[in-house]
C-alpha positions as CSV (number, residue, x, y, z in Angstrom):
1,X,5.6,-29.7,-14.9
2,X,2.8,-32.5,-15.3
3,X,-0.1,-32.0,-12.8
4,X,-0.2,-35.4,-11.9
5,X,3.0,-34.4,-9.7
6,X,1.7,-30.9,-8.7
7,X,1.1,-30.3,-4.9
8,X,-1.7,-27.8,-5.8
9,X,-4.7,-28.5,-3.7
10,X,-7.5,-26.8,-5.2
11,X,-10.8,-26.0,-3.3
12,X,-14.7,-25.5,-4.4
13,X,-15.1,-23.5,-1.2
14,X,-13.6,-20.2,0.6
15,X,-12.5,-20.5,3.6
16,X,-14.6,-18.9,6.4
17,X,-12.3,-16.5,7.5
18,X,-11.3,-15.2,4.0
19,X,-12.7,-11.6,3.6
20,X,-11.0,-10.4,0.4
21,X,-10.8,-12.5,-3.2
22,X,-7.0,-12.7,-2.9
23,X,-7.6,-14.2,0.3
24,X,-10.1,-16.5,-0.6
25,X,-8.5,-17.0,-4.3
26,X,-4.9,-17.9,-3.0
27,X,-6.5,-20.6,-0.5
28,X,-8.8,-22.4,-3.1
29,X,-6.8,-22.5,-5.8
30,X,-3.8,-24.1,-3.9
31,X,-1.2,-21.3,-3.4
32,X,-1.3,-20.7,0.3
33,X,-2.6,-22.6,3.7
34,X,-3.3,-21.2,6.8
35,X,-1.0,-22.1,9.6
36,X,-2.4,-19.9,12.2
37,X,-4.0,-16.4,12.8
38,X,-1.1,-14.3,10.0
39,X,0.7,-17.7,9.6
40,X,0.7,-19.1,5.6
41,X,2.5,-22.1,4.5
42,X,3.7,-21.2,0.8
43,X,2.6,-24.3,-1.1
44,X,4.6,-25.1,-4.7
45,X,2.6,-22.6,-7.2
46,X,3.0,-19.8,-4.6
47,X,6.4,-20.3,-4.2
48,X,6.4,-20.1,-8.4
49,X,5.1,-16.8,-8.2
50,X,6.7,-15.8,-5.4
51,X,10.1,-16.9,-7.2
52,X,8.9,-14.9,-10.4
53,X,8.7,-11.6,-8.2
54,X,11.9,-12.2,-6.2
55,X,13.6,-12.3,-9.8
56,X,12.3,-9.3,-11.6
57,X,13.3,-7.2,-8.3
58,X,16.8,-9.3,-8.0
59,X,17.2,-8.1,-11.8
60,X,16.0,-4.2,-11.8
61,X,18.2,-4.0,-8.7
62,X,21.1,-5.3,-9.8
63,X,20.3,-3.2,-12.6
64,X,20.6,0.1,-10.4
65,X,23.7,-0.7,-8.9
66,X,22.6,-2.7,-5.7
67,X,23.9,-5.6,-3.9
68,X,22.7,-8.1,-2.5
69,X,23.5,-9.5,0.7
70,X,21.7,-11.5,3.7
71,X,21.4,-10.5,7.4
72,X,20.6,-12.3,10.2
73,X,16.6,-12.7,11.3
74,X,17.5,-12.5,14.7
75,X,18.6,-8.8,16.2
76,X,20.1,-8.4,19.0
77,X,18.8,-5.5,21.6
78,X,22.1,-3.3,21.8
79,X,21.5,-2.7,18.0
80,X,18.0,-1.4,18.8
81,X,19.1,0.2,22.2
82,X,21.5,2.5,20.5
83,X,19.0,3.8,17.5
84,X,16.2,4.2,20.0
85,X,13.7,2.6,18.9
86,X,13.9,-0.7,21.5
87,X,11.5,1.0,23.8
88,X,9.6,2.9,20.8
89,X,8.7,0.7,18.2
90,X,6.0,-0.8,19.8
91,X,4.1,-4.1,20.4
92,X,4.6,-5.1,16.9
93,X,7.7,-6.1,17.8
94,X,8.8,-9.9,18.6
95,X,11.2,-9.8,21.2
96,X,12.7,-12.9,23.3
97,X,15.6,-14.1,25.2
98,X,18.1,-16.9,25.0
99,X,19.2,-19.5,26.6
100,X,22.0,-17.0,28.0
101,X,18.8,-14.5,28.7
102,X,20.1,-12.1,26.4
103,X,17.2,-9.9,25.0
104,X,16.8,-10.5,21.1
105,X,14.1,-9.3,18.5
106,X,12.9,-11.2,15.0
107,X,13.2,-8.2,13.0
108,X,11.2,-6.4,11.7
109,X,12.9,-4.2,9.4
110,X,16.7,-3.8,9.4
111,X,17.9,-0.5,9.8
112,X,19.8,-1.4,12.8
113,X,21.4,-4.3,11.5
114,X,22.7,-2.9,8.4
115,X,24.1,0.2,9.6
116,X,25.6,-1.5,12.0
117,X,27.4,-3.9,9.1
118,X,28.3,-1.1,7.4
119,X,30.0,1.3,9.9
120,X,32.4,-1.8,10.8
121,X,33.4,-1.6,7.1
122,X,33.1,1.2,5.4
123,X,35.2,4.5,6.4
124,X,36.5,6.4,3.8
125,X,34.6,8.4,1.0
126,X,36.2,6.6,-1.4
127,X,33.5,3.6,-0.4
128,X,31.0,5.3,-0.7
129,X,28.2,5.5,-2.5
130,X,26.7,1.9,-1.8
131,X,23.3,0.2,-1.5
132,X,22.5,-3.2,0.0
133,X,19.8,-5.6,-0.4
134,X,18.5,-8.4,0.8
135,X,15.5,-10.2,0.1
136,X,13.4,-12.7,3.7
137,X,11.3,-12.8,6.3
138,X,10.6,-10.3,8.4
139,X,8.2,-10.2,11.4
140,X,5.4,-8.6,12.9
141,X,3.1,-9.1,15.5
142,X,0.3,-7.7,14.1
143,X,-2.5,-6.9,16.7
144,X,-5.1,-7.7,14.1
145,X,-3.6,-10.0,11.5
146,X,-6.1,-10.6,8.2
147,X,-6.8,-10.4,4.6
148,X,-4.8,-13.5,3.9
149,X,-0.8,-12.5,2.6
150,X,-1.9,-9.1,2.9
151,X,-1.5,-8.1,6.6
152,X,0.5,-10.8,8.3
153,X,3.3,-11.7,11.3
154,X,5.7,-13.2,8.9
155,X,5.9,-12.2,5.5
156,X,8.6,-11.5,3.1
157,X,10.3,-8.6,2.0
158,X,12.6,-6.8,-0.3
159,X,14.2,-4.2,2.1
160,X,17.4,-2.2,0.9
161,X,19.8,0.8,1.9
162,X,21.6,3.1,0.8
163,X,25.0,5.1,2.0
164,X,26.6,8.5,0.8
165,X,28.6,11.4,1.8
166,X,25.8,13.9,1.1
167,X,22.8,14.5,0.9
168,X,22.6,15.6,-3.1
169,X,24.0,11.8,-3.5
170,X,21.3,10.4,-1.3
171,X,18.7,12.3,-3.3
172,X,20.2,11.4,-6.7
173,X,19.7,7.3,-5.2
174,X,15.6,8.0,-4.1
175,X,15.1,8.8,-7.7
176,X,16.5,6.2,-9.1
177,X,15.4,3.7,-6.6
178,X,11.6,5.2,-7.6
179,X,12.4,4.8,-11.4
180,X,13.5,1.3,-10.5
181,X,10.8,0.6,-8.5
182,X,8.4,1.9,-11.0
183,X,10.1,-0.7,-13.8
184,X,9.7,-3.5,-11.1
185,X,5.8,-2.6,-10.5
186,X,5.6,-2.3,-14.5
187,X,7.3,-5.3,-15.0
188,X,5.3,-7.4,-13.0
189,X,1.9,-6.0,-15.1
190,X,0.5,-4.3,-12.1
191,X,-1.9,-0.9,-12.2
192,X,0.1,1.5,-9.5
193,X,0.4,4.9,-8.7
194,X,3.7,6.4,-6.9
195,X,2.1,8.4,-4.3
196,X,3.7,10.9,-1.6
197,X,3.5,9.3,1.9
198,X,4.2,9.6,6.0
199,X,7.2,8.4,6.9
200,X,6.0,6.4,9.5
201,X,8.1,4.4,12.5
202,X,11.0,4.2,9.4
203,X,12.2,8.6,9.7
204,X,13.2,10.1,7.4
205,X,12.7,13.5,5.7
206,X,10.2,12.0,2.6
207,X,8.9,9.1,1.5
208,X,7.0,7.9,-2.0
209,X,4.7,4.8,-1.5
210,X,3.7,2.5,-4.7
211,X,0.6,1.2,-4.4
212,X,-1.8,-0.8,-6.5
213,X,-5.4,0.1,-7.3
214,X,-7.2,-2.2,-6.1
215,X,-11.2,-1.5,-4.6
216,X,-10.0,-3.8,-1.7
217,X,-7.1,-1.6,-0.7
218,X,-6.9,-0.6,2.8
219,X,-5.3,2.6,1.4
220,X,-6.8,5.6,0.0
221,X,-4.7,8.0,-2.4
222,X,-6.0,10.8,-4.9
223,X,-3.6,11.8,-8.1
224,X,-4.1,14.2,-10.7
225,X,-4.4,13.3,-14.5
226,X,-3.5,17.0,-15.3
227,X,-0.2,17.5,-13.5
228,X,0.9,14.2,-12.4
229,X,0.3,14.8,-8.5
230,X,-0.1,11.6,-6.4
231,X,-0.4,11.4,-2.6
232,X,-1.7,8.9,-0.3
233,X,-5.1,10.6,1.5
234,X,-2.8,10.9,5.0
235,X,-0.2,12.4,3.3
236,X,-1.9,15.0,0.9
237,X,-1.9,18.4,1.1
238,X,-5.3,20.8,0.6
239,X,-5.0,23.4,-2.1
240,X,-4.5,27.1,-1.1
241,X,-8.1,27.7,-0.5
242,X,-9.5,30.8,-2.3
243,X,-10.6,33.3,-0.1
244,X,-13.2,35.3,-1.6
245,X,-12.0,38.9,-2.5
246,X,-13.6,41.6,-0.2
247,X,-15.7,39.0,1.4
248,X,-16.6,41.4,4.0
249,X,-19.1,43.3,2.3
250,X,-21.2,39.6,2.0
251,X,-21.6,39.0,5.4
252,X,-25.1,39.1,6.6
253,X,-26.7,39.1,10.2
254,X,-26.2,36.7,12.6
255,X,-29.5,34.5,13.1
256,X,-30.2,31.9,15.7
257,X,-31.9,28.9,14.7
258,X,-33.7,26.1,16.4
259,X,-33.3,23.0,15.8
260,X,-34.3,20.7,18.0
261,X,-32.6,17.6,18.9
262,X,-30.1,17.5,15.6
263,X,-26.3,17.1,16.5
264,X,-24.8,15.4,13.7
265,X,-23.6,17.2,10.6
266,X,-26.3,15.1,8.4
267,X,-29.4,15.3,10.8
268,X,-27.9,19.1,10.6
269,X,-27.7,19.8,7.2
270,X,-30.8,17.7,6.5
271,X,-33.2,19.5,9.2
272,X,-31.5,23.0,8.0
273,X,-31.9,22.2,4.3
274,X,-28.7,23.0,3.1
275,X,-25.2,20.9,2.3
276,X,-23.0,19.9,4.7
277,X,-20.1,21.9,3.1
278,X,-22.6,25.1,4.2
279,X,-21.6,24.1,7.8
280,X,-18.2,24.0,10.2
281,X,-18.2,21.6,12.5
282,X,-16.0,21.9,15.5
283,X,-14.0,19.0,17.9
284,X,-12.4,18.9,20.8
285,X,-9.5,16.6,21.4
286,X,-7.0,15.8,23.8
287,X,-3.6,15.6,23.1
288,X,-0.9,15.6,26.1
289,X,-3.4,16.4,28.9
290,X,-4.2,19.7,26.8
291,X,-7.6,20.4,25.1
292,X,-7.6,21.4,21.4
293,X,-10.4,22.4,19.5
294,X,-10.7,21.8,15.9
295,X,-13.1,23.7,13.1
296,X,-13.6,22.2,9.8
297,X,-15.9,22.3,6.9
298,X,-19.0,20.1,7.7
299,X,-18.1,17.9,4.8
300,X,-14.5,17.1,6.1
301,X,-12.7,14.8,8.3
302,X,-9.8,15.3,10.5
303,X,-6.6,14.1,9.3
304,X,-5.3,12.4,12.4
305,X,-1.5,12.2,11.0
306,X,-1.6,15.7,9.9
307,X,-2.9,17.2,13.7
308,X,-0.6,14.7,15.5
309,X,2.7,16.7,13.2
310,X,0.8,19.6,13.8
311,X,0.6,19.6,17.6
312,X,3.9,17.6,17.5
313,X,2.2,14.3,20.0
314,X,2.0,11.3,18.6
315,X,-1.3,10.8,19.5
316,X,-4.6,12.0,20.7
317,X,-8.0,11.4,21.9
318,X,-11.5,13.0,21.3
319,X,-13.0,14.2,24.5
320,X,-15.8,13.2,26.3
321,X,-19.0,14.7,26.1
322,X,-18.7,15.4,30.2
323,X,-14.9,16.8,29.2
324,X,-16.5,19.0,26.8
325,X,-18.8,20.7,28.9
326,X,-16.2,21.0,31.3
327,X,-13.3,22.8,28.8
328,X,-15.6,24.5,26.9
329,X,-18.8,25.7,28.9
330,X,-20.7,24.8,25.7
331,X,-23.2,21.8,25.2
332,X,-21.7,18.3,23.2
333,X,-23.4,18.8,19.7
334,X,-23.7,22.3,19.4
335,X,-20.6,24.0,19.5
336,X,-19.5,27.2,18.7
337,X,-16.0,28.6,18.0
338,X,-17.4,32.1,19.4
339,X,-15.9,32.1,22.7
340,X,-14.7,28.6,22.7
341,X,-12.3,29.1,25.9
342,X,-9.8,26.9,24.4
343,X,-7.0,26.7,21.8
344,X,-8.8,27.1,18.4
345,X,-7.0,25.3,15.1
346,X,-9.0,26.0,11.9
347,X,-8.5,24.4,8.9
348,X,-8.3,25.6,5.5
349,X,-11.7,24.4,4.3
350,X,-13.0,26.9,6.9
351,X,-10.9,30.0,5.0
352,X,-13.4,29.6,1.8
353,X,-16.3,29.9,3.5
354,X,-18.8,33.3,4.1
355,X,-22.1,33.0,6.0
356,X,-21.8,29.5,7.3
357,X,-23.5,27.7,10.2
358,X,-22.2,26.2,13.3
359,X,-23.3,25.1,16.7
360,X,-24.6,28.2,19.5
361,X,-22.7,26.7,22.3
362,X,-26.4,26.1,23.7
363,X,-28.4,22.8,23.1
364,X,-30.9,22.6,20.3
365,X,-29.7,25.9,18.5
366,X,-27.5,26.6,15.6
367,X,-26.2,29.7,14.4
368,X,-26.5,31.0,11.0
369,X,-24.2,33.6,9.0
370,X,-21.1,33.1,10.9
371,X,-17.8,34.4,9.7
372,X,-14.2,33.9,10.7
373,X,-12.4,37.5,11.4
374,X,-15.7,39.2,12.3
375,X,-17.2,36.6,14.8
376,X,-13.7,35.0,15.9
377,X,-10.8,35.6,15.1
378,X,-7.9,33.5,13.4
379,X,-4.5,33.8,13.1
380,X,-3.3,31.2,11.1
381,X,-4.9,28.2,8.7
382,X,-3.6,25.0,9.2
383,X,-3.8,21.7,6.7
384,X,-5.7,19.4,9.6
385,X,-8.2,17.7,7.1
386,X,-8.1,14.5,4.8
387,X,-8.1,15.4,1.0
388,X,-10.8,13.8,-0.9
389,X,-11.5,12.9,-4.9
390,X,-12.9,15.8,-6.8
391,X,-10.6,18.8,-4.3
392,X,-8.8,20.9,-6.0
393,X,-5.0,19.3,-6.8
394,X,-2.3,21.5,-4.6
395,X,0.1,21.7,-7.4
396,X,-2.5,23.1,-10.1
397,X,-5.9,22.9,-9.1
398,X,-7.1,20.3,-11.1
399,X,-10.2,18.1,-9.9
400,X,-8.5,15.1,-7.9
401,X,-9.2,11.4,-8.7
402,X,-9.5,9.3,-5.3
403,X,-8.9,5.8,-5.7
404,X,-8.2,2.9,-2.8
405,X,-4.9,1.2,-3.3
406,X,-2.6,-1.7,-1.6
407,X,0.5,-0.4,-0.6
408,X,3.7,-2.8,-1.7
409,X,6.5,-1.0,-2.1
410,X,8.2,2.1,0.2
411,X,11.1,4.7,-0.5
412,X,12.3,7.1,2.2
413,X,14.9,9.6,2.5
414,X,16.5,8.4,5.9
415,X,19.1,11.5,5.9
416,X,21.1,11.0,9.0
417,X,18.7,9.3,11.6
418,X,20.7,6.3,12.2
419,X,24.0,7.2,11.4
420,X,24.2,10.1,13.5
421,X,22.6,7.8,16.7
422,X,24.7,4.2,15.2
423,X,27.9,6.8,15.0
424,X,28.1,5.5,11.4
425,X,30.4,7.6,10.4
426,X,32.9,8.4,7.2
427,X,36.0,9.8,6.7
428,X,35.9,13.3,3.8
429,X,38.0,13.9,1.8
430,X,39.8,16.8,4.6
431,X,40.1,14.4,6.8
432,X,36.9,14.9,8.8
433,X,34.4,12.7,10.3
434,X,30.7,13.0,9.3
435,X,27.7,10.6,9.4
436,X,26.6,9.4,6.1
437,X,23.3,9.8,4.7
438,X,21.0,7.2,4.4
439,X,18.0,6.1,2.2
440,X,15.9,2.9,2.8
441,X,13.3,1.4,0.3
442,X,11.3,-1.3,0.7
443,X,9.2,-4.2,-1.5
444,X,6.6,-6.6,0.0
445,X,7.1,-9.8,-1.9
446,X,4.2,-11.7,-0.2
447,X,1.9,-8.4,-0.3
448,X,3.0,-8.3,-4.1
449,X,1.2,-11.7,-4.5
450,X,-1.8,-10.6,-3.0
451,X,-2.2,-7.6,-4.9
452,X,-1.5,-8.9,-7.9
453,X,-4.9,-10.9,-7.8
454,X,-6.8,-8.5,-5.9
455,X,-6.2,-6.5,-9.1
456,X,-6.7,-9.2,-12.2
457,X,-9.4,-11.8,-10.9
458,X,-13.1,-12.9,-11.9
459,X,-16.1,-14.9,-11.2
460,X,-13.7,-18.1,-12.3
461,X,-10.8,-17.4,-10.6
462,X,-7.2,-15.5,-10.7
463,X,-6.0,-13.9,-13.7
464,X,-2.2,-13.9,-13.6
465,X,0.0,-11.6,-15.7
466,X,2.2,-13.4,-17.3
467,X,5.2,-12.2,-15.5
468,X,4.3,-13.6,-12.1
469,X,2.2,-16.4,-13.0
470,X,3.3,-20.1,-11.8
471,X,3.1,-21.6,-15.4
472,X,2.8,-19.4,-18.3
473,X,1.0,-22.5,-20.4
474,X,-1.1,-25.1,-19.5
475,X,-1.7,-27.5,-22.2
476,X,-4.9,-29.8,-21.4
477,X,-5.8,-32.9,-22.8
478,X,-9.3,-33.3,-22.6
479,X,-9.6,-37.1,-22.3
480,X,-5.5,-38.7,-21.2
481,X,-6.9,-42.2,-22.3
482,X,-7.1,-41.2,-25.9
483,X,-3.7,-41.9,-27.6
484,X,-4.2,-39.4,-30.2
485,X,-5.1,-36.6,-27.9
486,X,-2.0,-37.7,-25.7
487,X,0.2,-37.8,-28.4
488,X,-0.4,-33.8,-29.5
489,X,-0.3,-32.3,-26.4
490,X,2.6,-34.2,-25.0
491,X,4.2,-32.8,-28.4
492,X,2.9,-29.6,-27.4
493,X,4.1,-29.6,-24.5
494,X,7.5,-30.7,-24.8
495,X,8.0,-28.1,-27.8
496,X,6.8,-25.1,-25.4
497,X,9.2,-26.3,-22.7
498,X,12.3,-26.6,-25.7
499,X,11.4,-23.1,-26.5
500,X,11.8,-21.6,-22.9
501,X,8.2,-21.3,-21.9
502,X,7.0,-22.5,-18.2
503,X,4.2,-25.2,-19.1
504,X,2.1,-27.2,-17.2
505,X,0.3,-30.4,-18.5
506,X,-2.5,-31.4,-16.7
507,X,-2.1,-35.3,-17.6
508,X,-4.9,-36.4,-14.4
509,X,-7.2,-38.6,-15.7
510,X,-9.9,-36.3,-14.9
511,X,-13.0,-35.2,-16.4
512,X,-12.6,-32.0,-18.9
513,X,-14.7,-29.9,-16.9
514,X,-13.0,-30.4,-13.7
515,X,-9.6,-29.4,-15.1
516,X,-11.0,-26.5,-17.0
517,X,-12.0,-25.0,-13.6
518,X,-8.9,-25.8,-11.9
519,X,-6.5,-24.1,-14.6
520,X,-9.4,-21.1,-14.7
521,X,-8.9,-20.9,-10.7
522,X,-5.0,-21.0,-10.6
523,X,-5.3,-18.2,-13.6
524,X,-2.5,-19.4,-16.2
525,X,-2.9,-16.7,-18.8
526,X,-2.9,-19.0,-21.8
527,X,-4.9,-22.5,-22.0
528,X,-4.1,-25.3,-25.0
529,X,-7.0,-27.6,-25.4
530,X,-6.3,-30.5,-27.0
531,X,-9.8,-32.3,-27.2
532,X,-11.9,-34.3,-29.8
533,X,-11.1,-31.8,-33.0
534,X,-7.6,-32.9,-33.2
535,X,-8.2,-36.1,-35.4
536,X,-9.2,-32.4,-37.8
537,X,-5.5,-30.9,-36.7
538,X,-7.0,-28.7,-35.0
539,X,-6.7,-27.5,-31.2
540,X,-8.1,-24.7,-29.3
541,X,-6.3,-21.8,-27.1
542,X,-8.1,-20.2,-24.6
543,X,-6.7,-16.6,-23.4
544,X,-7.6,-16.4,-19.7
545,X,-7.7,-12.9,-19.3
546,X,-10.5,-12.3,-22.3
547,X,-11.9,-15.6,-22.3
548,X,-11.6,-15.5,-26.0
549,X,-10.8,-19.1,-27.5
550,X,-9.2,-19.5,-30.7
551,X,-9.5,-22.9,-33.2
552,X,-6.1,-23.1,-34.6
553,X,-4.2,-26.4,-37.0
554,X,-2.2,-27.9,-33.7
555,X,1.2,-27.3,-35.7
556,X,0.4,-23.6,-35.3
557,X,-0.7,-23.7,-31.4
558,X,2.6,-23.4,-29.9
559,X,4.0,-20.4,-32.0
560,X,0.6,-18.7,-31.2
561,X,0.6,-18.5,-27.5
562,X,4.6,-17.5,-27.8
563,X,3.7,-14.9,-29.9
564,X,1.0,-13.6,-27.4
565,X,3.4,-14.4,-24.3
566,X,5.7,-12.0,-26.6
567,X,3.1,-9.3,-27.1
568,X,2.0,-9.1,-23.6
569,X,5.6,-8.6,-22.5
570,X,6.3,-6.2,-25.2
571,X,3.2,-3.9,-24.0
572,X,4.5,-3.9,-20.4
């Protein structure tokens, strides 16, 4: 490709509303334009990468045994009517009528349209297994659309299914949808973690999501370096907490303390002198019209996926200080779990602790030395709060690594959700109907795009690996009205594109430093300078990623790069 035809309108500036570098990166260096609020036009090197993606997924797919097929954007409500989810799903969803006034949805994911393919089709056993594909838009109406590609209404996506007359089969097709899924994300050179996740809107009995460290992630996961263990923070679990063996015979007096006008755990823990993991802080929350309250270690947060399982609502509210008072008989700040009055869940970071403090129940006094089983009691310990790095890893107690992530890829373990309500049904081998099992996993391309740079980017701009990069090469004369100089990297060039390698030759009659920043800012991995040296036979080749630049005769450039475009593949 020669730049001189390339629609790639690079910028000096951010845009205003850019928050994140692969926002801002995407727009200046010519990928992406802002159509409105989560509306991008895909401009030609976006579409590159874009392509690049689509075809290592197309490939480990096909690899696995998938097929690829293409469904209709448009869904009509009876589909969604029958699953149950027309009412459900939210505001999220697009919905509109036609000219007929018949009510219709851009979809946003396609359970209901592929089940609904497949139970027309398929009805023996013998079909069975099968998983479909495809790969377009889906739609969103996000209520907050932002950070560029990465939270938008239309986007694209990789969304596939699977079928099977058990549920063995449908867990022998998760794992090898996450081993695929993990040779996609490797592929592609990105830094991800599989990670045990919520299940979401989707069902489903388990889920795994892949996401990429990135410190811009809106994501938070924690993993394990010992054992392997990898959860995202809504999803993972707190270690059996160690209770101290006969901690009865450590408990000391209760004490009253004053402490004047300190509510919050800090002001707390700072006017007390002592860590906030020395306190338990207690909350009351509303879920269904009922008031809860919940007691956790100072230093901990509630886990607002975990209660909302736990109570079985799917959401809840934190009372007001007046609806405090009024459950509780107690003053907002200074709680107590002695005599609460209400229904008490305590988490587990509350079973390790001996002599802690909480709240008296009366304003501007805390009490000190309280212990669960002597000053209230408790039943049972439940998993309410969110997991954080250094906690001990569930599986084998391990310090826990927290990272932040961007989640682009999702498995799940449907099971028989939408079968059993789509009466997507097969016929055994007695004779007998039954409702196949289902698995769902999902890729998104645009999101893949945007992580991709969130994760390999600098001061100059994007750093592509090679994989999903628009042009793998960019050869760059440094002045296009010297013949010489023209001659060699036209030769240059043309050899590279002989060999198989996607090169760019930026052959604007520009000055050198201008198109130095501009292939910096789009982030081809390798650079071929072909400036004043060559009447020597020599040119220079600049690796983007390191910066290093390497003087080289110019009838060995060409074989270099390919042999680094070879290496870097080779180390993926």
């Amino acid at each position: 490709m020669r730049f001189s035809r390339l629609f790639a309108p690079t910028l000096k500036e951010s845009p205003a509303d850019a928050e994140i570098p692969s926002h801002k990166l995407l727009v200046r260096a010519g990928f992406i334009r802002k159509k409105a609020a989560g509306l991008y036009d895909i401009l030609p090197l976006g579409v590159r990468t874009l392509l690049k993606i689509e075809k290592i997924i197309r490939e480990e797919m096909n690899r696995a045994g998938a097929q690829e097929v293409s469904l209709p954007i448009m869904h009509p409500s009876e589909l969604w009517i029958e699953s149950g989810r027309w009412d459900v799903y939210g505001k999220e969803m697009i919905k509109f009528k036609d000219r007929h006034e018949r009510d219709y949805a851009l979809g946003p994911t396609a359970e209901e349209m592929i089940t609904d393919l497949v139970r027309k089709e398929i009805r023996s056993y013998k079909q069975l297994p099968i998983n479909l594909y495809q790969i377009g838009k889906k739609f969103r109406d996000e209520i907050r659309p932002r950070f560029g590609l990465m939270r938008c209404r239309e986007f694209i996506m990789k969304d596939a299914y699977s079928f099977h007359v058990n549920v063995e089969d449908a867990e022998r097709e998760y794992w090898n949808m996450y081993e695929t899924y993990s040779r996609i994300f490797k592929r592609m050179g990105l830094n991800f973690r599989a990670v045990e996740a919520d299940t979401g809107e989707i069902g489903g009995k388990f889920s795994h999501e892949f996401m990429v460290i990135a410190d811009t992630g809106e994501g938070k996961l924690v993993y394990c370096e010992k054992c392997g263990y990898a959860a995202s923070t809504e999803k993972a679990e707190q270690a059996e907490p160690a209770i101290p063996q006969g901690r009865e015979s450590l408990y000391k007096e209760i004490e009253e303390v004053y402490t004047p006008n300190v509510k919050s755990i800090d002001d707390v823990a700072g006017f007390l002198g002592v860590g906030a993991s020395s306190l338990a802080k207690l909350i009351v929350i509303v879920a269904d019209n009922k008031p809860y309250a919940i007691l956790l270690r100072g230093d901990r947060e509630i886990n607002e996926l975990k209660l909302s399982r736990l109570l079985k609502v799917k959401d809840f509210r934190f009372a007001t200080d007046e609806e405090v008072k009024k459950f509780t008989g107690q003053e907002p700040g200074f709680l107590s779990p002695v005599n609460i009055g209400v229904p008490l869940i305590v988490d587990v970071s509350v079973a390790e602790m001996v002599n802690f403090y909480t709240g008296s129940g009366r304003k501007d006094y805390h009490l000190k030395n309280i212990n669960w089983g002597r000053d209230f009691s408790v039943e049972q310990f439940y998993d309410v709060a969110e997991v954080k790095g250094g906690d001990r890893c569930p599986r084998c107690g391990a310090p826990l690594i927290e990272k932040r992530g961007i989640e682009v890829g999702h498995i799940f373990k449907l099971g028989t959700r939408y079968s059993e309500a789509m009466n997507c049904v097969f016929v055994d081998e007695s004779g007998k109907e039954r409702p196949m099992v289902m698995g769902c996993y999902g890729i998104g391309v645009t999101r893949v795009m945007a992580a991709a740079v969130e994760q390999n980017y600098d001061k100059w701009g994007i750093i592509w690996p090679v994989a999903i990069a628009p042009f793998e090469v960019e050869v760059i004369p440094v002045n296009v009205k010297d013949n010489k100089q023209m001659e060699v990297a036209e030769n240059i060039y043309k050899g590279l594109i002989d060999k198989g390698i996607d090169t760019l030759i930026d052959d604007r009659d520009e000055r050198a430093g201008f198109k130095f920043k501009d292939a910096d800012l789009i982030g081809i991995p390798y650079q071929i300078v072909v400036g004043k040296k060559v009447f020597d036979g020599v040119v220079e080749v600049k690796i983007r990623r390191t910066g290093k630049k390497i003087e080289i005769p110019l009838t060995q450039a060409a074989q270099l790069v390919i042999n680094l475009l070879n290496e870097e593949v080779k180390n993926l």
